[in-house]
FITI-9453 format. One record per residue: residue in three letters; x, y, z of N, C-alpha, C in turn. Coordinates in steps of 0.05 Angstrom, whole numbers, padded with zeros to 5 digits, always signed. Atoms other than C-alpha are relative to their C-alpha. Layout:
FITI-9453
ALAXYZXYZXYZ
...
***
This chain:
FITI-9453
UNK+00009+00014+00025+04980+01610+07066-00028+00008-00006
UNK+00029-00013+00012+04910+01629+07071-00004+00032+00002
UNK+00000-00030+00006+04924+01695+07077+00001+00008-00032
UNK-00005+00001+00043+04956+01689+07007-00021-00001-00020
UNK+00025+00005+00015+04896+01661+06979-00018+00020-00009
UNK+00018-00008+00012+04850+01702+06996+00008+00029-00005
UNK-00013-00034+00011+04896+01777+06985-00007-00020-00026
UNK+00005+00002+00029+04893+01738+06914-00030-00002-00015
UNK+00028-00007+00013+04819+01726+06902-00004+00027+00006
UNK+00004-00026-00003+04811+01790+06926+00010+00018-00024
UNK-00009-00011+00031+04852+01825+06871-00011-00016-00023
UNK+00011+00002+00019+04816+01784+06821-00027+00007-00003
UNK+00028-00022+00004+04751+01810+06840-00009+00029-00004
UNK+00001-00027+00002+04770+01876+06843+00009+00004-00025
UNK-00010+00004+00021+04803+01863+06778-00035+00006-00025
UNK+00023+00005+00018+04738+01837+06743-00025+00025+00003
UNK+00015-00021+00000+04696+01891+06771+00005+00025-00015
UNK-00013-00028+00016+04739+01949+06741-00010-00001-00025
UNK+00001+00000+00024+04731+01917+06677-00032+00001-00005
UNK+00033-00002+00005+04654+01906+06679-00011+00031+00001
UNK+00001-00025-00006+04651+01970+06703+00008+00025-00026
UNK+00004-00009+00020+04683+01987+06644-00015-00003-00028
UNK+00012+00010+00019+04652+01956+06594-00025+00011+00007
UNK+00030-00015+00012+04582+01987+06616+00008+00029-00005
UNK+00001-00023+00009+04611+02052+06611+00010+00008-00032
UNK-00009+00003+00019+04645+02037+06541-00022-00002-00018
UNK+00016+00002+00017+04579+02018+06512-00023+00015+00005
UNK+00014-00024-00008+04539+02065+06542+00005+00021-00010
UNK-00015-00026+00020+04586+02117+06503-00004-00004-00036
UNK+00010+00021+00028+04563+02067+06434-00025+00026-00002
UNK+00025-00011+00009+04515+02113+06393-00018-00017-00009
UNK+00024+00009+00005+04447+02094+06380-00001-00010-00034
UNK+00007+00014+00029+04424+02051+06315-00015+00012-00015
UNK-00010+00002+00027+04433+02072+06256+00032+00016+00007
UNK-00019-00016+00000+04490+02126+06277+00026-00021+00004
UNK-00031+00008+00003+04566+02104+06277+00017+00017+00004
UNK-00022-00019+00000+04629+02130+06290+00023-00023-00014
UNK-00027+00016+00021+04670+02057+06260-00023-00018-00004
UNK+00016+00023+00010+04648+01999+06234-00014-00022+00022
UNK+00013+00013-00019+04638+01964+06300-00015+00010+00009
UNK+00026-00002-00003+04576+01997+06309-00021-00002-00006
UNK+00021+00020+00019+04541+01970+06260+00004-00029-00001
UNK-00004+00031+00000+04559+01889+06281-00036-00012-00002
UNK+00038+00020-00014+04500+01841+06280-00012+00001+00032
UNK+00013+00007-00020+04495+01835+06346-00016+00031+00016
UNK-00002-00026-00016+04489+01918+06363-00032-00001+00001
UNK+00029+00000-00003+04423+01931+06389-00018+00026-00022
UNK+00008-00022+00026+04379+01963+06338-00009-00013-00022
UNK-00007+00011+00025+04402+01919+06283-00021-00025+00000
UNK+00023+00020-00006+04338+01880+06273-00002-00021-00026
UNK-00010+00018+00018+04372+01846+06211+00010-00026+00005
UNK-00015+00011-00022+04424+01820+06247+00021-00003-00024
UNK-00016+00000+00021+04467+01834+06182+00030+00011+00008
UNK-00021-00025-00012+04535+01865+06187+00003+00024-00023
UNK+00000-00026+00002+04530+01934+06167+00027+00018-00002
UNK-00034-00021-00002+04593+01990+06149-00014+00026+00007
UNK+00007-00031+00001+04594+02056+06178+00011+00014-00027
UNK-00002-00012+00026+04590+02108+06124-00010+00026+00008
UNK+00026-00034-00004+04577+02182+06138-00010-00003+00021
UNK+00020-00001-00023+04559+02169+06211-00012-00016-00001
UNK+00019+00011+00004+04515+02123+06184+00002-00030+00002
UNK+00001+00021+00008+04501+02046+06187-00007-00004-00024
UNK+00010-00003+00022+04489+02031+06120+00013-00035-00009
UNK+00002+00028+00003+04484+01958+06078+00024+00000-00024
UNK-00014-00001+00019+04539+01977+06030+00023+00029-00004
UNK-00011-00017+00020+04605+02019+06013+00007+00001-00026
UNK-00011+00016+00025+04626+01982+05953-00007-00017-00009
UNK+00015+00018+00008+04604+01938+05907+00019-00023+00007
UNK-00015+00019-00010+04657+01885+05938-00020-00013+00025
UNK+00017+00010-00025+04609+01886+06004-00030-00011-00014
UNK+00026+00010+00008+04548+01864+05953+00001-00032-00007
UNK+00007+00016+00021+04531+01800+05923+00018-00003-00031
UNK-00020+00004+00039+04565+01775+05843-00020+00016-00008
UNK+00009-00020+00022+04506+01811+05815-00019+00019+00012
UNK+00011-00027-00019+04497+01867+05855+00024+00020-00007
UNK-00023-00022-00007+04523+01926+05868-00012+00023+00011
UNK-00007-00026-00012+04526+01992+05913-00012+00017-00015
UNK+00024-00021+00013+04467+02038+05900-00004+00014+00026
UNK+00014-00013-00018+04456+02090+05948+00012-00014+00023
UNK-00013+00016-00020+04497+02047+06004-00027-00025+00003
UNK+00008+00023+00008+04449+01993+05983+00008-00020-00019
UNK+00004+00016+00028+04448+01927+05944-00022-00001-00006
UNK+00025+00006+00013+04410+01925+05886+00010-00016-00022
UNK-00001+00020+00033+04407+01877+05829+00011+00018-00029
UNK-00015-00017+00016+04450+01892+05772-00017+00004-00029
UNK+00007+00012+00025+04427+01901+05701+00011+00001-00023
UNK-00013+00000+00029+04450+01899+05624+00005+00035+00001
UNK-00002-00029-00001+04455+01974+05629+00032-00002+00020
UNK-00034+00001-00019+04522+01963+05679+00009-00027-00006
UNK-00028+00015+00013+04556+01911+05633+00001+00014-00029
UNK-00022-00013+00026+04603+01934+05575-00001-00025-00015
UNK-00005+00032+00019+04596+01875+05523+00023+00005-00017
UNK-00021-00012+00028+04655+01878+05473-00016-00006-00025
UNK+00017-00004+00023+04636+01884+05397-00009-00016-00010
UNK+00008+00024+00014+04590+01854+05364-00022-00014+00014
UNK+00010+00016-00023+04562+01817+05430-00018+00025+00006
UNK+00013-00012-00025+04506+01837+05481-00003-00010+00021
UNK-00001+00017-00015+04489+01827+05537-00037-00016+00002
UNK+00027+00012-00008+04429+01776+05566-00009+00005+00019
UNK+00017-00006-00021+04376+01800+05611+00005-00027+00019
UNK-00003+00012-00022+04378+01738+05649+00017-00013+00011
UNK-00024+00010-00001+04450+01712+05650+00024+00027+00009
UNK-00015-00018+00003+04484+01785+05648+00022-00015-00011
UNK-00024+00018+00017+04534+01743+05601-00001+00018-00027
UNK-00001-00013+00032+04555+01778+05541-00004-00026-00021
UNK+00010+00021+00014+04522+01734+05479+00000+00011-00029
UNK+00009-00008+00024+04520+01737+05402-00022+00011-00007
UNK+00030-00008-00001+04456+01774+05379-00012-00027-00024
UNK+00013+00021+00026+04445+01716+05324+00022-00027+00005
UNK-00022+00018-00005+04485+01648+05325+00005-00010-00031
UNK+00003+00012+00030+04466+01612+05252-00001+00022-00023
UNK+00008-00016+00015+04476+01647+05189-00021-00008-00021
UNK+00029+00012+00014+04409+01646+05143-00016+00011+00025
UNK+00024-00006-00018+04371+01656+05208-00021+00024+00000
UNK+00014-00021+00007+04308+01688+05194-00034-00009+00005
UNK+00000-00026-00008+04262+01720+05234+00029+00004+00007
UNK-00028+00014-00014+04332+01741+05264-00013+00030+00024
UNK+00006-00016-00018+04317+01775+05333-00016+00013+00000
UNK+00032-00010+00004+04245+01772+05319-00010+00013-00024
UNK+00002-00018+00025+04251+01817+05261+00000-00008-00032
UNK-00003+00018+00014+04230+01788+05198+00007+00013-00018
UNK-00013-00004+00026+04265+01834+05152+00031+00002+00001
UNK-00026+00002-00016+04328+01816+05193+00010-00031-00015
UNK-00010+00032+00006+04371+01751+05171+00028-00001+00008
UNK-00032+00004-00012+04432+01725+05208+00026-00003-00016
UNK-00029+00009+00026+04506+01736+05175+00019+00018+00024
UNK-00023-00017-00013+04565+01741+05217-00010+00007+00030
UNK+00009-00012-00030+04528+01746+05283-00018+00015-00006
UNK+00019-00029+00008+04492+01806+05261-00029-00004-00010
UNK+00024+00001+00022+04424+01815+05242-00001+00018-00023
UNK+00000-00025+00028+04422+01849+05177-00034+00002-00018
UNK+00021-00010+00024+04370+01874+05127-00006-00026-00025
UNK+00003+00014+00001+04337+01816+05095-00008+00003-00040
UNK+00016-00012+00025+04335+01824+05016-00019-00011-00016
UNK+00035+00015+00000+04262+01819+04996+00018-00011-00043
UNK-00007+00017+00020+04257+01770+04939-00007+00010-00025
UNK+00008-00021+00024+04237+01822+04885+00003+00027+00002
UNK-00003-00025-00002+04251+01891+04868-00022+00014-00009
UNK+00023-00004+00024+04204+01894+04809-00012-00017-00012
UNK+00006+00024+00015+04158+01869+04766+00009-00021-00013
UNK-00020+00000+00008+04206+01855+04725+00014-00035+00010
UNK-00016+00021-00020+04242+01808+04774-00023-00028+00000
UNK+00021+00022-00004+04182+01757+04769+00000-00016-00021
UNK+00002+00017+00025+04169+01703+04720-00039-00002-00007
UNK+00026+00002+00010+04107+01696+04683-00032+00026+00012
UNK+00016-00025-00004+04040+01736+04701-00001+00003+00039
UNK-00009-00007-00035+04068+01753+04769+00009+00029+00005
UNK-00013-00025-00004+04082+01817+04796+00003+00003+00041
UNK-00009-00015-00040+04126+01850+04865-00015+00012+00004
UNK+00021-00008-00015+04071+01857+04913+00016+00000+00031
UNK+00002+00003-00025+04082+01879+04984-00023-00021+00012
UNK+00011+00020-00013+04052+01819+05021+00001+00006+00036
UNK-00004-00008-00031+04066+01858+05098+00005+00033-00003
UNK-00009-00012-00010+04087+01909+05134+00027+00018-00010
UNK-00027-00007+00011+04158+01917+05107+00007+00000-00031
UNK+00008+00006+00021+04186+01922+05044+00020-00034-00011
UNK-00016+00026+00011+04230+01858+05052-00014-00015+00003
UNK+00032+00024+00016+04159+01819+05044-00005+00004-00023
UNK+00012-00015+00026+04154+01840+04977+00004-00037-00012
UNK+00002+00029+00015+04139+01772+04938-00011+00001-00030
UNK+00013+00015+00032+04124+01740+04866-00030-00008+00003
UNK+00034+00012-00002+04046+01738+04873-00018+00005-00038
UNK+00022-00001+00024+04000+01732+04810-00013+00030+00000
UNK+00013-00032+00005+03974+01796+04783+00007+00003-00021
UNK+00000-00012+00028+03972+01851+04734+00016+00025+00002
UNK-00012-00029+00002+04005+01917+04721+00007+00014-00025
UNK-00001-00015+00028+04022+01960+04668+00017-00010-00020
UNK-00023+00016+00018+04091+01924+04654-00013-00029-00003
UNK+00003+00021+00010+04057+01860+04659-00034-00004-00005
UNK+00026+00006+00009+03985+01861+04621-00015-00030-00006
UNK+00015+00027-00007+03931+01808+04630-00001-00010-00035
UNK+00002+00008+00037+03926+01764+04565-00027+00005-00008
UNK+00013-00016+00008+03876+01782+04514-00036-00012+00014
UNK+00033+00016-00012+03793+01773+04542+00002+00009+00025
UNK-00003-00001-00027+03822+01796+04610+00013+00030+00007
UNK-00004-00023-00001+03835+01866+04637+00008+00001+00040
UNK-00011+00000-00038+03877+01883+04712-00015+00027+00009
UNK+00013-00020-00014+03838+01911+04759+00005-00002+00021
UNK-00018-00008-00025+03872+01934+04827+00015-00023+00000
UNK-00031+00016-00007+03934+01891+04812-00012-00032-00012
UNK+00013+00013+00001+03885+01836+04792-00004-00012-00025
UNK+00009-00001+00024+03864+01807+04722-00023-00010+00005
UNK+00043+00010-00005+03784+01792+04716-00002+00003-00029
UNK+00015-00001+00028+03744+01787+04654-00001+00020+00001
UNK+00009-00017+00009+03740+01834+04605-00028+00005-00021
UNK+00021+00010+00008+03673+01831+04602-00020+00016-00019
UNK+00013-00012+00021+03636+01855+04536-00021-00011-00009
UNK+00012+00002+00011+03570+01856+04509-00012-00009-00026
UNK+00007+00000+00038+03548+01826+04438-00024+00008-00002
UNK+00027-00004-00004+03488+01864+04421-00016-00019-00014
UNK+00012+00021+00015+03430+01828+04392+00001+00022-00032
UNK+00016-00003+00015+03404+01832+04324-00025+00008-00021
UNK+00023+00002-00003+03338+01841+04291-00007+00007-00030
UNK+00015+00013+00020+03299+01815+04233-00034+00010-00010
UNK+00028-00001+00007+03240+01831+04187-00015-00019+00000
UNK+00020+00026-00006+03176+01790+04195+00018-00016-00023
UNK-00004+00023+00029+03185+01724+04156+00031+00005-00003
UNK-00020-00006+00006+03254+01747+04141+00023-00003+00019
UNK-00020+00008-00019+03325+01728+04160+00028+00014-00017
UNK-00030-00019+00019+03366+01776+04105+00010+00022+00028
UNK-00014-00027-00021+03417+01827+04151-00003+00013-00013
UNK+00018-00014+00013+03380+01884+04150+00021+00025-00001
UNK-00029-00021+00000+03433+01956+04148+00000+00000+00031
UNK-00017+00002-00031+03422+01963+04218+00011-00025+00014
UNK-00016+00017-00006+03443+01902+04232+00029-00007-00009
UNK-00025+00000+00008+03502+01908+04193+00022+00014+00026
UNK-00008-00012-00019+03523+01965+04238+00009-00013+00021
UNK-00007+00010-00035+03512+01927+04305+00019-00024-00002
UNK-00030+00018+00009+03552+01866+04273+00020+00009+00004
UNK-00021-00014+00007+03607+01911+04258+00010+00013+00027
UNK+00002-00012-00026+03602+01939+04335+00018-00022+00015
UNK+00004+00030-00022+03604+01863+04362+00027-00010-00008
UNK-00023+00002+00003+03671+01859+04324+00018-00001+00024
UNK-00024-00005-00012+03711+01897+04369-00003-00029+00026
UNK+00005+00010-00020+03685+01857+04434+00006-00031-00005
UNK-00008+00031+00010+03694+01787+04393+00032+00001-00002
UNK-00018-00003+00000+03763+01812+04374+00017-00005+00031
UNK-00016+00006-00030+03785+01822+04456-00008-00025+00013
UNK+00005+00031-00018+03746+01754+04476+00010-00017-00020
UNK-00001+00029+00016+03787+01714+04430+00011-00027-00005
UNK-00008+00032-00010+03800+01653+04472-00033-00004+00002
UNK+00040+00014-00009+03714+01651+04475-00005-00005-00031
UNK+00022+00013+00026+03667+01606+04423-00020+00022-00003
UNK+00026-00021+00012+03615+01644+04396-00033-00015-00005
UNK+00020+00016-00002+03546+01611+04404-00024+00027-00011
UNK+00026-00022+00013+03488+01651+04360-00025-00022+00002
UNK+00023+00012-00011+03416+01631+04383-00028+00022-00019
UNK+00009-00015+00014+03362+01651+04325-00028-00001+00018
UNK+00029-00001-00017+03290+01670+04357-00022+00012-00028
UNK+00023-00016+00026+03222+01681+04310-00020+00015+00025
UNK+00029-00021-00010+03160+01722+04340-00018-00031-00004
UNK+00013+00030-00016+03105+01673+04366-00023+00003-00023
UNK+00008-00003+00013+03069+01683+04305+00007-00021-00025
UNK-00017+00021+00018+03070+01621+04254-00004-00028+00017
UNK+00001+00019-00015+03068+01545+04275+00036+00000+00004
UNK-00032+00004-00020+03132+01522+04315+00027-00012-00019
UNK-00014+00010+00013+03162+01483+04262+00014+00010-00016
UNK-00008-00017+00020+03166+01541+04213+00014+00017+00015
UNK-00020-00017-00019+03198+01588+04269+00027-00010+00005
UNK-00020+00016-00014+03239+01534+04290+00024-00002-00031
UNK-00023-00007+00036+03272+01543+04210+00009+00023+00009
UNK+00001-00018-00002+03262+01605+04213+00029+00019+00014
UNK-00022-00005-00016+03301+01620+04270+00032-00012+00004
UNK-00031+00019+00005+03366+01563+04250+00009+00027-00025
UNK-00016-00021+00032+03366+01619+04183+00006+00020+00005
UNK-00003-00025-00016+03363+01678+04228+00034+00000+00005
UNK-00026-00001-00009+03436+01650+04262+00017-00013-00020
UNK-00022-00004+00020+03462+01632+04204+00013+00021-00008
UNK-00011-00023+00018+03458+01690+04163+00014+00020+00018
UNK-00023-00009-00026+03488+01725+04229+00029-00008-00005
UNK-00026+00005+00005+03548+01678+04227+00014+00005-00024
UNK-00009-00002+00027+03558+01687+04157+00014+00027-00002
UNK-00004-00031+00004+03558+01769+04162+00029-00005+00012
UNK-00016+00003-00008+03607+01753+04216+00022-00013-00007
UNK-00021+00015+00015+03647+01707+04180+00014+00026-00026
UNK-00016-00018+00015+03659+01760+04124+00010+00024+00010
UNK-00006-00020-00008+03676+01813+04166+00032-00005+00014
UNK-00028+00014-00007+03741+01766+04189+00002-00012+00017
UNK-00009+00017-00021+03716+01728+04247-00001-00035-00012
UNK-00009+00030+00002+03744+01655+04240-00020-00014+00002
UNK+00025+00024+00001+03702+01601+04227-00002-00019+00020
UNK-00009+00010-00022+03732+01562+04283-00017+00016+00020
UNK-00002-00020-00020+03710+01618+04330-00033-00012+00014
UNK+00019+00003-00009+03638+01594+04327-00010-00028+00006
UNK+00006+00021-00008+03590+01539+04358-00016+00001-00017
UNK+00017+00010+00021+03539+01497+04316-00024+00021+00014
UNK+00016-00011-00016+03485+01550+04319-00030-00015+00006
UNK+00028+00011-00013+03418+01543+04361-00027+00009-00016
UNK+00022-00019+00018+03344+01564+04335-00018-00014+00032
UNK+00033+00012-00017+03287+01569+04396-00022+00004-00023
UNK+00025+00004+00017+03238+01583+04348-00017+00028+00014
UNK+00017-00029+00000+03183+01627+04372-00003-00012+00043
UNK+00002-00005-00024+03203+01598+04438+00011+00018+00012
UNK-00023-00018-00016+03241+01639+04499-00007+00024-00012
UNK-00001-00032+00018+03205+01711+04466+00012+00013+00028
UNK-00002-00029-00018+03229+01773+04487-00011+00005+00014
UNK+00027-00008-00005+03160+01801+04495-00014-00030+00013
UNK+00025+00012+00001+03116+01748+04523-00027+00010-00014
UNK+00032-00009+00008+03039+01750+04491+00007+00026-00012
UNK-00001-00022+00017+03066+01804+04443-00022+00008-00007
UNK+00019-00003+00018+03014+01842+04409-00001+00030-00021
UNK-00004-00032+00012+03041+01904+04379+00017-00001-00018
UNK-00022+00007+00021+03091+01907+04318+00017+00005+00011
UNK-00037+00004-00018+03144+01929+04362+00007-00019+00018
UNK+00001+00030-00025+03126+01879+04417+00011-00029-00024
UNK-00016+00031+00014+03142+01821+04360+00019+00013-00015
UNK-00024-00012+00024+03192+01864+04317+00025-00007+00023
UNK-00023+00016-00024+03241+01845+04396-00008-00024-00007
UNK+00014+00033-00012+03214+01773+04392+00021-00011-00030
UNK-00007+00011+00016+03244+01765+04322+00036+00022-00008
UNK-00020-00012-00008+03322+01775+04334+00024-00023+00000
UNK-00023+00028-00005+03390+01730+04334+00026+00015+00027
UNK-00014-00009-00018+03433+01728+04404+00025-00007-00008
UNK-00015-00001+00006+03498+01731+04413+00020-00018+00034
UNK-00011-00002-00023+03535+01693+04474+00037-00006-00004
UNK-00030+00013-00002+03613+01679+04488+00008-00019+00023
UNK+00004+00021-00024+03627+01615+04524+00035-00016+00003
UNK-00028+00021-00003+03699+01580+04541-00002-00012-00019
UNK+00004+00017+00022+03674+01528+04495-00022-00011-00004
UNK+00030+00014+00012+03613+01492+04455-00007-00010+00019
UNK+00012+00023-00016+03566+01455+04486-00007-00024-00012
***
């Protein structure tokens, strides 16, 4: 009986040794990390593997990937690596794209009207789509009142109804467009000018009357205010006539020549105040001093 026993431990020691025995020579025959000959050479546990990942052979090789099955959902098999996938490796169907941070295929627009639409502000949402946004004017034309299609940006579907001028739409009369603009059309009335003592329109003053026409004609939403002046010669009282008869007989010329009686304000007289010349003393120095002005104003004072 104890013979039995121990012939049987005996064969199980000799048993277990064979196998240990084999097993160092089995892995001793195991190539070195990274190399392979199957997949169990790349396990977590193989020495080398300082991951401790499991690894496929590939080409001899350990490597972290044959297929994008062995990656991650949004990975995939690069080089027998995973790498992160991007919109460039999904297929959206039509119409759709995809999203950088979802990889989900998505409408590029959702609301129709939407506008910027995908930032783009000559873009406006219809149908998903961003489309071409049609600017709110083509032409002048297209505008109401003294408005004209002005680019207002970059594009031309900013083109808007802004105030202005242009050739099709001219500024009303007194006013002239300048770069797209209307401004005064601002004209001169010359003066005047009177013999001593005297307040008859002399020929050249006819002339310059007849000049002051046209410029009264284009200002003729403006009053007309005539301001008579005498030379400092004379007491104040007599100038101060003097000069009310000066802007008469002015308005009067002007009145027969066809400007409206309406057109003018009650005229002024300084008298032999406000000269031209200060301390005149030369016949031409008071021949400026005795003169009737001419201004254009919105309205009387």
């Amino acid at each position: 009986m104890y013979a039995t026993n121990l012939a049987a431990l005996v064969r199980r020691w000799l048993l277990l040794s064979v196998l240990g025995v084999g097993w160092i020579v089995f892995a001793a025959c195991e190539p070195p990390w990274p190399k392979c000959d199957s997949d169990k050479h790349c396990r977590p546990d193989k020495e080398g593997n300082a991951t401790k990942k499991n690894y496929f052979c590939v080409q001899g090789q350990c490597q972290e990937c044959r297929s994008e099955k062995d990656c991650g959902d949004r990975q995939k098999c690069e080089g027998y690596k995973c790498v992160e996938k991007t919109c460039g490796d999904v297929t959206c169907p039509g119409g759709k794209r995809c999203d950088p941070t979802t990889l989900g295929c998505k409408w590029i627009c959702e609301n129709d009207g939407d506008n910027p639409c995908d930032g783009d502000v000559c873009k406006v949402c219809k149908s998903h789509q961003c489309i071409d946004k049609p600017p709110p004017c083509g032409q002048d034309s297209d505008c109401p009142g003294q408005q004209i299609c002005k680019s207002t940006g970059s594009g031309a579907c900013e083109r808007q109804c802004v105030g202005g001028c242009s050739g099709s739409k001219p500024c009303a009369a007194g006013k002239k467009c300048e770069n797209g603009q209307c401004v005064e059309d601002a004209c001169e009335l010359k003066k005047v000018y009177y013999d001593y003592n005297r307040s008859f329109i002399r020929s050249d003053a006819k002339e310059t009357l007849k000049e002051n026409i046209t410029c009264i004609t284009k200002m003729k939403d403006k009053k007309i205010v005539i301001t008579g002046h005498a030379d400092e010669r004379g007491t104040r009282e007599f100038n101060i006539r003097l000069g009310e008869r000066r802007a008469k007989s002015a308005r009067s010329y002007l009145t027969k020549l066809g400007v409206g009686k309406d057109r003018f304000c009650t005229v002024v007289s300084k008298g032999k105040e406000e000269p031209e010349v200060p301390n005149a003393s030369t016949d031409e120095q008071h021949q400026k001093n005795r003169r009737a002005v001419f201004d254009l104003r919105d309205g009387c004072p």
